[in-house]
C-alpha positions in Angstrom: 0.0 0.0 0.0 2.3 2.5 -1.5 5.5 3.7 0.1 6.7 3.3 3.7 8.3 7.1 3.5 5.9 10.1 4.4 6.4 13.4 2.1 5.3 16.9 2.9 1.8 17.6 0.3 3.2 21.4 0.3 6.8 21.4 -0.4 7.8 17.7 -1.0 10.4 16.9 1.5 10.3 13.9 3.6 8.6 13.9 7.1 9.2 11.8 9.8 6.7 9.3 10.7 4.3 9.5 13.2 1.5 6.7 14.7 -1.9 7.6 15.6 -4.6 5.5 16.6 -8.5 4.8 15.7 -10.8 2.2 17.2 -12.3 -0.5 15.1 -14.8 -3.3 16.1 -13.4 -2.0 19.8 -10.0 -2.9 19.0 -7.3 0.5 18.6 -5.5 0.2 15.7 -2.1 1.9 15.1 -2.3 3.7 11.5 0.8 5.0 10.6 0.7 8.7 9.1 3.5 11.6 7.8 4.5 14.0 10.8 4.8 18.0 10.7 7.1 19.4 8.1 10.6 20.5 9.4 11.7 22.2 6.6 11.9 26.0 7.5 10.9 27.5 4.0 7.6 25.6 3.6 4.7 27.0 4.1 3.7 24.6 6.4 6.4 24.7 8.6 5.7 23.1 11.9 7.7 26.0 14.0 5.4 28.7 12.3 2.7 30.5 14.3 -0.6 30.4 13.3 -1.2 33.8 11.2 -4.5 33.8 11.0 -5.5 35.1 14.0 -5.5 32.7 16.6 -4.4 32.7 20.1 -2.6 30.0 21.4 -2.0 31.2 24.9 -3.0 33.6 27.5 -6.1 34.2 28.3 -9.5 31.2 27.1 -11.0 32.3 23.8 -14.3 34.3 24.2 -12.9 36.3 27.6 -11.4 39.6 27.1 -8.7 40.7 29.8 
């Protein structure tokens, strides 16, 4: 079922691999999947911020300080 190395869809570099994990017939199953992109001049970057517009710290979404 194709190849066993994981590519970044934006800029084509290889990603690590990663495992995540979905029941079936109550059983979790490991399903194997690329990881974030580490090359710094994609566009999907894993180190990038968000830009556009969320807040990932401070204070809860919804609640003004």
């Amino acid at each position: 079922m194709g190849s066993d190395e994981h590519v970044c869809p934006v800029c084509g570099q290889p990603v690590e691999s990663v495992v995540r994990r979905h029941k079936t017939l109550g059983a979790w199953v490991p399903v194997w999947k690329g990881g974030p992109c580490r090359n710094p001049e994609c566009e999907a970057y894993a180190g990038r911020t968000a830009e556009s517009g969320e807040d990932h710290g401070g204070a809860p979404a919804g609640k003004s300080s």
